[in-house]
C-alpha positions in Angstrom: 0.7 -19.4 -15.7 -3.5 -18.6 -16.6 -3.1 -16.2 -13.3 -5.6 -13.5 -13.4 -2.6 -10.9 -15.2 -3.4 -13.5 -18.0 -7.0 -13.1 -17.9 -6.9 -9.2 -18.0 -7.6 -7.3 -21.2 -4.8 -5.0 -22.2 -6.5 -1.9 -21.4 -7.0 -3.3 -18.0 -3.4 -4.2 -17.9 -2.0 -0.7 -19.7 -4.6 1.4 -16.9 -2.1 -0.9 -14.2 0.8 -0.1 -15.8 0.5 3.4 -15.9 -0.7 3.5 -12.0 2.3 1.5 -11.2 4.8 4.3 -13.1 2.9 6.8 -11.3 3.8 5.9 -8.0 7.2 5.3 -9.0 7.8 8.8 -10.1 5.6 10.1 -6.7 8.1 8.3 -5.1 11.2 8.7 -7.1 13.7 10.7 -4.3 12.6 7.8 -1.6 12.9 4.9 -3.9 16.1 6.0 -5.2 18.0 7.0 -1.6 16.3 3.3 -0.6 18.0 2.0 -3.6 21.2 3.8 -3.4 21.6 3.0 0.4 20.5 -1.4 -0.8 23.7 -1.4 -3.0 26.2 0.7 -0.4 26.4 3.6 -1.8 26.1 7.3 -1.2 22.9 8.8 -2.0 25.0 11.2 -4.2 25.1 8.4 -6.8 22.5 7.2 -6.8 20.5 7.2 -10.6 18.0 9.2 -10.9 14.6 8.0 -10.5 12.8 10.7 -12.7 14.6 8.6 -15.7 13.9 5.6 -14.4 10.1 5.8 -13.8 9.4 7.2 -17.3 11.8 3.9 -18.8 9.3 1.8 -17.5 6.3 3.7 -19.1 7.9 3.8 -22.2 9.0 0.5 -22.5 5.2 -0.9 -21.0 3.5 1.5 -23.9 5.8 -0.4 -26.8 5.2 -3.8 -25.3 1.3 -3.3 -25.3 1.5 -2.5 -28.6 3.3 -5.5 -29.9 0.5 -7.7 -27.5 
């Protein structure tokens, strides 16, 4: 484990965090039709992504500040 994601300070890591939501929500209709067609089903149930992408900011916001 000691990989460089180890090394990084927490702001380093938060700034990385918040780029990687970003592009999920840019991407949120492709990724969830991608998603939606991986698990054999019809893109009309698919989950929405908007939800999905903002789960992951939140959740990386309350972990960094228990770090």
């Amino acid at each position: 484990m000691g990989g460089s994601w180890a090394k990084m300070g927490p702001t380093v890591r938060s700034k990385l965090l918040h780029r990687y939501a970003d592009l999920i929500h840019e991407n949120r209709q492709e990724l969830a039709e991608l998603e939606t067609r991986n698990n054999g089903k019809a893109i009309s149930f698919g989950i929405p992504a908007p939800l999905r992408s903002e789960e992951r900011r939140v959740g990386k916001e309350c972990r960094s500040r228990w770090s």
